[in-house]
C-alpha positions in Angstrom: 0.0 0.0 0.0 2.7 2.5 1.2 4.9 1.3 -2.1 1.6 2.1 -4.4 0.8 6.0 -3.0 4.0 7.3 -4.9 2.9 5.5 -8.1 -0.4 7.4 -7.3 1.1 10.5 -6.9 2.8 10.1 -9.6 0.0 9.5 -11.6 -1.5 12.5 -11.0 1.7 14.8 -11.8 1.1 13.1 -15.0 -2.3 13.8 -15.5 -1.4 17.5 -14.4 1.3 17.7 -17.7 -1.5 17.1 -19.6 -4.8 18.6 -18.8 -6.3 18.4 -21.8 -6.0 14.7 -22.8 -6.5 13.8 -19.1 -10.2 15.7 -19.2 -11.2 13.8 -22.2 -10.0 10.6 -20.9 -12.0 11.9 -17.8 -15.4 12.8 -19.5 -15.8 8.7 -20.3 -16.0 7.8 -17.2 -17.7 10.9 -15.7 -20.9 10.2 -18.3 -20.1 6.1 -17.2 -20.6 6.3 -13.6 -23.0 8.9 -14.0 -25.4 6.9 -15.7 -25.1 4.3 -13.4 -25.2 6.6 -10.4 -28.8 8.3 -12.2 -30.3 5.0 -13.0 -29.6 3.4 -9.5 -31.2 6.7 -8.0 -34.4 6.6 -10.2 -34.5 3.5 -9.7 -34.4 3.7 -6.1 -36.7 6.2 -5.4 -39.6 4.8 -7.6 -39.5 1.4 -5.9 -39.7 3.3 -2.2 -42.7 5.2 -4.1 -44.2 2.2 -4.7 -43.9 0.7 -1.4 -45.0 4.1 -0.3 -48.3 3.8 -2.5 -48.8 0.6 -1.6 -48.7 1.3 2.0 -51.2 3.6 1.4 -53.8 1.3 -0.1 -52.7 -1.6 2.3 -50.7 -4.7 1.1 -52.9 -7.5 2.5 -55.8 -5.5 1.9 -58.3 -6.2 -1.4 -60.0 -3.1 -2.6 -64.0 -3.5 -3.9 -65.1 0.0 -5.5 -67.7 0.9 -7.4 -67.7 1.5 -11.4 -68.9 4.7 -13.2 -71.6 5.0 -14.6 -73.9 7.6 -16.6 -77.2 7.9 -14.9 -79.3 5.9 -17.8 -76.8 2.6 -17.5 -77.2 2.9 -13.9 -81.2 2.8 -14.1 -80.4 -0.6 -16.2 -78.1 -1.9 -13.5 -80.0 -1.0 -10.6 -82.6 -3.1 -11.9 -80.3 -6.4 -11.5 -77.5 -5.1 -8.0 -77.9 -2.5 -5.7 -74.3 -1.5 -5.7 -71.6 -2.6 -2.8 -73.9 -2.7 0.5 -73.0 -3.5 4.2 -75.2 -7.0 3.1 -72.1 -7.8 0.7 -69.5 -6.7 2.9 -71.2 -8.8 5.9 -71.6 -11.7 3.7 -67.6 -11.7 2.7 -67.2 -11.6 6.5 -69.5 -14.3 7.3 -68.4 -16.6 4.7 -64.7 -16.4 4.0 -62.6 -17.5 6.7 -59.6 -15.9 5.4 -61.6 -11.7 5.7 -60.0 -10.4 8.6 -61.6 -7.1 8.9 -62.7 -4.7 6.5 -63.5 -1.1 6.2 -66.3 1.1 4.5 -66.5 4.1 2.9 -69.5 6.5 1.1 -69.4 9.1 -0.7 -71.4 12.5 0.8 -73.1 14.5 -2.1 -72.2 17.7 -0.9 -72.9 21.7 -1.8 -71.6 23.1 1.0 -68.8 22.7 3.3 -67.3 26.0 5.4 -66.3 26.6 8.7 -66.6 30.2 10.7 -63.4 31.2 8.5 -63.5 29.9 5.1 -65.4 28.2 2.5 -64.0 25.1 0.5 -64.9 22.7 -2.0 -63.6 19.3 -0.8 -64.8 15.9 -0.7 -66.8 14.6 2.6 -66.3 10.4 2.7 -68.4 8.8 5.4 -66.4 6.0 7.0 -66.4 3.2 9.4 -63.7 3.0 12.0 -61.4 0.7 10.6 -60.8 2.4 7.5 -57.6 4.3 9.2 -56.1 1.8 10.5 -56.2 -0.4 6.9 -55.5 2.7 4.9 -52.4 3.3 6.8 -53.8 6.9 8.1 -52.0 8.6 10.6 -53.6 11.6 13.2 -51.5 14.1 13.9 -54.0 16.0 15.9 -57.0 14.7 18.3 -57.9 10.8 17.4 -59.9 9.2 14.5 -63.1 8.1 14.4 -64.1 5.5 16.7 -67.0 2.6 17.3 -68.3 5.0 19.9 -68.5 7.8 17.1 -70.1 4.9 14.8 -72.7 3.2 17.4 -73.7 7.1 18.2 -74.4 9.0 14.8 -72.0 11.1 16.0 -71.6 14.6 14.4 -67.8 14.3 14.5 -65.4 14.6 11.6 -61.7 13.9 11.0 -59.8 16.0 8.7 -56.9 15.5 6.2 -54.3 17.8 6.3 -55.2 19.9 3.3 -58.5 20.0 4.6 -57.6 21.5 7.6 -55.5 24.5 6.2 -58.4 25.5 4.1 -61.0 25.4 6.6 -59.0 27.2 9.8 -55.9 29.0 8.3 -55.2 30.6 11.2 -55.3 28.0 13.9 -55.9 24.8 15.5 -59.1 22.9 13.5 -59.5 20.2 16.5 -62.4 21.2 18.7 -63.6 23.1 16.1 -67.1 23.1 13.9 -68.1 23.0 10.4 -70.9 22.6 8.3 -71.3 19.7 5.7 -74.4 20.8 3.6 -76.8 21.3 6.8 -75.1 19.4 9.4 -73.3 20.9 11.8 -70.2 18.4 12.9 -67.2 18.8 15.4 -63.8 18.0 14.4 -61.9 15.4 16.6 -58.7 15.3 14.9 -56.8 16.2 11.9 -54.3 13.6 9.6 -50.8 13.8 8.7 -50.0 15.0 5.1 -47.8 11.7 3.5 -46.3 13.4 0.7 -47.3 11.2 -2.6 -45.5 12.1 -5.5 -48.0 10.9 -7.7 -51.8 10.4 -7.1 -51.9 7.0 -9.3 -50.9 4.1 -9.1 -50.5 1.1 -12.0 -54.3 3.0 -13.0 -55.4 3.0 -9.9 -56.5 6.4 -8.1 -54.6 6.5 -4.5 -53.9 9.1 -2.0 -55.6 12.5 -1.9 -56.8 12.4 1.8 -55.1 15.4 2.1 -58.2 17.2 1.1 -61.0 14.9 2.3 -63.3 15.2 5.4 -64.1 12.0 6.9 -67.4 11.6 9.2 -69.1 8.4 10.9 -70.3 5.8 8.1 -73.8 5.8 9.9 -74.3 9.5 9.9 -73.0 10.4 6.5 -76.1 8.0 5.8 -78.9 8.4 7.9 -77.9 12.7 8.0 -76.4 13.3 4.6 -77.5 12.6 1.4 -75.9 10.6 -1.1 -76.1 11.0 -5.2 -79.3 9.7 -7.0 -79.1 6.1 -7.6 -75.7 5.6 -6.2 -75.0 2.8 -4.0 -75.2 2.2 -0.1 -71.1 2.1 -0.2 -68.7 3.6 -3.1 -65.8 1.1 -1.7 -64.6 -1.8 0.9 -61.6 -2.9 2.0 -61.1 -6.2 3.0 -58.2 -7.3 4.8 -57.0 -11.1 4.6 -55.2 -12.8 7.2 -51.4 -12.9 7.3 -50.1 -15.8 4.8 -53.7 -16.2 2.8 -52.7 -15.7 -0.8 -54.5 -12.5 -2.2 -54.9 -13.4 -5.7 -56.5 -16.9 -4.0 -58.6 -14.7 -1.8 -59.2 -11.9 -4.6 -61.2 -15.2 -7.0 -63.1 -16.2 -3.9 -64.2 -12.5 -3.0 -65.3 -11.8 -6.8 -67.5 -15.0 -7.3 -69.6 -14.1 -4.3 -69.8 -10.7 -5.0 -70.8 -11.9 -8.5 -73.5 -13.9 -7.5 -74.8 -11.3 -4.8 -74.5 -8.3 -7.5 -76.8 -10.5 -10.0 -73.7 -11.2 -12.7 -74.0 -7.3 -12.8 -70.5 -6.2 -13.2 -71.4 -3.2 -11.5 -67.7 -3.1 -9.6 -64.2 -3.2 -9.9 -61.7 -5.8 -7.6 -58.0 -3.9 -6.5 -55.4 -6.1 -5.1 -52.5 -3.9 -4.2 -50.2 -7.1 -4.3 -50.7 -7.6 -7.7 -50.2 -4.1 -8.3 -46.7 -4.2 -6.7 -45.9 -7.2 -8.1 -46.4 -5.7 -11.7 -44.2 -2.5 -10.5 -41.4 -4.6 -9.7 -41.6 -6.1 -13.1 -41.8 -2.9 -14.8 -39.2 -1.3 -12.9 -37.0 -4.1 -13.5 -36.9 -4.0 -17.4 -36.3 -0.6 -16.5 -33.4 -0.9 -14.6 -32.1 -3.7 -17.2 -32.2 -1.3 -20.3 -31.1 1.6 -18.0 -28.1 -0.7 -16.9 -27.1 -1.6 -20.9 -27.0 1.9 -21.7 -24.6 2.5 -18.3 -22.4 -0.5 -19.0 -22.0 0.6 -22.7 -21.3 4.3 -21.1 -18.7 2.4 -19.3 -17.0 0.4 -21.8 -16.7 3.4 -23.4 -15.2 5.0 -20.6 -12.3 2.1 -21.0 -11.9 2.2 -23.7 -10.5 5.9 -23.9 -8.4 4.9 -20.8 -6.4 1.6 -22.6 -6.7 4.1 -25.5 -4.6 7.0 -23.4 -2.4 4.5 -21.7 -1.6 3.2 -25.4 0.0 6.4 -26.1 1.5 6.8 -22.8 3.7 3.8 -23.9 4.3 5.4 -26.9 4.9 8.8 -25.5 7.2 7.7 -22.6 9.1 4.8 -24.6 12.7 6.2 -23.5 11.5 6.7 -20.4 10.9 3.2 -20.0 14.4 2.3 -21.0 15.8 4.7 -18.5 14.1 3.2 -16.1 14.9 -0.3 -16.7 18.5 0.4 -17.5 18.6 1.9 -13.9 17.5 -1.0 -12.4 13.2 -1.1 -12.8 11.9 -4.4 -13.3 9.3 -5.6 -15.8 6.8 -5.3 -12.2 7.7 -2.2 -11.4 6.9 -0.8 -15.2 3.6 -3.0 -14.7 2.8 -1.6 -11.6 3.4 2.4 -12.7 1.3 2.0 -15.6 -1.6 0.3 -13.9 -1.5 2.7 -10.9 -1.9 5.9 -13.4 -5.1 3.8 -14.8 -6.5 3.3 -11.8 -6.2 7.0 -11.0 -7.5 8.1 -14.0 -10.8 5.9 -13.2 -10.9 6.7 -9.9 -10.6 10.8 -10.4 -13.4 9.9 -13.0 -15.4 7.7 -11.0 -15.7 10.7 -8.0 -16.2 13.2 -10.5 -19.0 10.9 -12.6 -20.6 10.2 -9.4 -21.2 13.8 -8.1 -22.6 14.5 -11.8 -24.8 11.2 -11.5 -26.0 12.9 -8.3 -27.2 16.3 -9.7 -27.8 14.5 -13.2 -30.7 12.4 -11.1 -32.1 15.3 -9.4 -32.0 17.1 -12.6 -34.3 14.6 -14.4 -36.7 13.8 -10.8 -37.5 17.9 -11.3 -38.6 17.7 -15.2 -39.6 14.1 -15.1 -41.3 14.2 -11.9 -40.1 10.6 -11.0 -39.2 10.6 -7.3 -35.5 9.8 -6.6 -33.8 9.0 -3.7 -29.9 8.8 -3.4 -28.6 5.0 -2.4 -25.4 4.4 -0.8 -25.1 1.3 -2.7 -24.9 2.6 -5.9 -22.1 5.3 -5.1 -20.4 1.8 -3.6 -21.3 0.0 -6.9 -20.5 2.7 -9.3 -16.6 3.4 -7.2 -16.1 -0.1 -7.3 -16.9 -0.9 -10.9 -14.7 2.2 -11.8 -11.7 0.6 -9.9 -12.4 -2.5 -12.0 -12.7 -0.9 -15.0 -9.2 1.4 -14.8 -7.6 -2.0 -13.7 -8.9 -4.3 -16.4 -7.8 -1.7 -18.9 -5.0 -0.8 -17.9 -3.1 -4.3 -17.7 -2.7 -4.9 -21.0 -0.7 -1.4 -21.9 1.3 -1.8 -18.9 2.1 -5.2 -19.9 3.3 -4.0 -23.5 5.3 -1.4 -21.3 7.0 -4.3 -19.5 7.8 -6.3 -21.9 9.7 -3.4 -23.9 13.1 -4.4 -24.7 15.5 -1.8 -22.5 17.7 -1.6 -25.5 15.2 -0.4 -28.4 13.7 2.0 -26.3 16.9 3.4 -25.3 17.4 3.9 -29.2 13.7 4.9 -30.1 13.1 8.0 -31.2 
C-alpha cells in the first residue's frame, strides 16, 4: 500500500502535464458512472414510491369499488345489483374465513362545506372505524373516528391535512365546527399530510386524503345525502389474514360478490399485491435497459483509458528504457502504468458520481419521477470504476513491461 501512493502521486503529476488529454479521458467515465449513479437513483426512489403507494392502499388488503356509470346505465343496473352494501361486505365476512376485517366508505353529495373562516370545495367520505387503520392513516391532531362515534351518529369529523388548512388557516381545527351541507359536525382530529409524488398508481387512483373530510359511516347515511341512484357504499376494503394468498382470496371475493350483485359487473376488484408485483416487473426491465446503456457508457469510458495508456507507452518509450537500465523491473513498469489507470478511473469515478448525483435530481425535477440517493450505488459505481481502470490498464502496462531496455533506449 505504502509502495503504491507514490505511483499514485505520480500519476497524478502526469495527469497534471497534460490537462487536456487527461479531461477527455475523464469525461468517459464521468458520463459512465454517471449513468449508473442516475439510473440506481431513479431506480431507487420509484420502488420506495411504490412501497409508499402501496402502504397507502394496504398490502394484505383487497379493494372493492364501485364503477362509473352515466345515470341511464345505472337505471339498467340497478334493476339487476344495488351497488356494494353493508349486506355484501357482511356476507364476505361471514363466509370467508380468510376476511380479517374490513372497512367502509360513502361518498357524501355535498354543496356546501365551510367553517366560521373559510369556504372550500372538498370531498366529505363517510367512513367506518377501521378504514384508518387499513388505509395506513396517521392523526396528527385529536384521534380518529371510533366505534363509539359509529354506534352514536356522532356529528364528528376527522380531517386531512389539506383539509384543515383551508378550513382554519389561522389556527388549530380540533375542537372546532363546520358545516357539511346542513349538518353541523365537530372535528376530533386532523391527519398527517404523507407526501405522494403521484396520485396514481398502476391506474389506480390513491392518496388525496389530504383534502378529504371523513365523518361516521352511519351518519353520512342516515344525516347526509348521497347522489341519485348511487349505492349504499362507493368502496370496501377487505383485509386477509397474514399468509392467505390475495390473488387466491381476490377469486373467492369476486365470485360471491358476483353472485350477490346478479352477474352485474357493476364493480371493480384492486389487489394492491398484484399491483406491486407488476411494479417490480416494470421497474426491473427498467433498470435492465437503463443498466445496458450505463455498462456501454462504461465500456466506453475504457476504452478511452487503454486508448490513453496506449500512447502513454508510446509517449514515454525512452522513459521506459531509463528506467529499466537503472534497475526497474518488468513489475515495477507493470505496476506504474496500472497505478496511473487506476487514477484516472478513480478521479473519473468521483467526478461521474457527483454528476450522477445532480444528473438524477436534474431529471426527478422535469420528469417528476421521485428519486432518492442509495449508498449502494455510489459503492457500486466506485467499485466498478476501480475495476474498469484496472482491467484496462493491464494490458498497456504489460506492452510497457515487456519493452526491450535496449530499443527503447534507441527509439526516437
Amino acid at each position: 500500500m505504502y509502495q503504491f501512493i507514490p505511483l499514485v502521486l505520480d500519476a497524478l503529476a502526469e495527469m497534471a502535464a497534460h490537462k487536456l488529454r487527461t479531461l477527455l479521458t475523464l469525461l468517459g467515465m464521468i458520463f459512465g458512472v454517471g449513468a449508473v449513479i442516475a439510473m440506481l437513483n431513479i431506480g431507487e426512489g420509484a420502488e420506495q414510491q411504490a412501497l409508499k403507494m402501496i402502504d397507502s392502499m394496504g398490502l394484505r388488503n383487497l379493494i372493492v369499488e364501485n364503477k362509473d356509470f352515466s345515470d341511464d346505465e345505472l337505471k339498467e343496473i340497478r334493476q339487476e345489483s344495488l351497488g356494494l352494501t353493508l349486506a355484501d361486505v357482511e356476507a364476505a365476512k361471514a363466509t370467508l374465513p380468510f376476511i380479517e376485517d374490513y372497512s367502509a366508505q360513502r361518498k357524501v353529495k355535498t354543496h356546501l362545506v365551510y367553517s366560521d373562516l373559510h369556504t372550500a370545495d372538498i370531498s366529505v367520505l363517510g367512513v367506518s372505524p377501521s378504514q384508518f387503520s387499513l388505509s395506513n392513516m396517521q392523526v396528527e391532531h385529536g384521534r380518529v373516528l371510533n366505534m363509539q362515534d359509529e354506534q352514536n351518529v356522532a356529528q364528528v369529523a376527522v380531517l386531512g391535512a389539506g383539509a384543515a388548512h383551508t378550513l382554519f388557516p389561522e389556527g388549530q381545527a380540533v375542537g372546532q365546527s363546520i358545516k357539511v351541507n346542513h349538518l353541523w359536525v365537530k372535528v376530533v382530529g386532523v391527519l398527517n399530510n404523507p407526501f405522494l409524488a403521484k396520485d396514481e398508481f398502476q391506474g389506480v387512483k390513491i392518496g388525496g386524503d389530504s383534502e378529504k373530510v371523513f365523518v361516521p359511516l352511519s351518519t353520512s347515511m342516515k344525516k347526509l345525502n348521497s347522489p341519485f341512484l348511487a349505492s349504499e357504499l362507493d368502496s370496501v376494503k377487505l383485509s386477509v389474514e397474514k399468509g392467505t394468498d390475495t390473488l387466491v382470496a381476490a377469486k373467492a371475493v369476486t365470485q360471491l360478490f358476483k353472485l350477490r350483485h346478479g352477474e352485474a359487473e357493476d364493480y371493480q376488484l384492486i389487489v394492491p399485491a398484484a399491483l406491486l408485483a407488476q411494479q417490480k416487473q416494470t421497474q426491473q426491465i427498467f433498470n435492465i435497459v437503463m443498466a445496458c446503456v450505463a455498462g456501454i457508457s462504461l465500456l466506453v469510458g475504457g476504452i478511452g483509458i487503454m486508448n490513453i495508456m496506449l500512447a502513454n507507452v508510446l509517449e514515454r518509450t525512452k522513459e521506459i528504457g531509463l528506467l529499466r537500465a537503472v534497475g526497474a523491473t518488468q513489475q515495477n513498469i507493470k505496476m506504474q502504468f496500472i497505478a496511473e489507470s487506476f487514477t484516472i478511473s478513480v478521479l473519473g469515478g468521483l467526478l461521474g458520481i457527483a454528476f450522477g448525483l445532480i444528473l438524477s435530481e436534474i431529471i426527478g425535477f422535469y420528469s417528476g419521477w421521485a428519486v432518492s440517493w442509495s449508498l449502494v450505488a455510489i459503492v457500486l459505481s466506485l467499485t466498478i470504476c476501480m475495476a474498469v481502470g484496472i482491467g484496462f490498464g493491464v494490458y498497456p502496462a504489460i506492452k510497457a513491461s515487456q519493452l526491450n531496455p535496449i530499443d527503447a533506449l534507441h527509439s526516437d
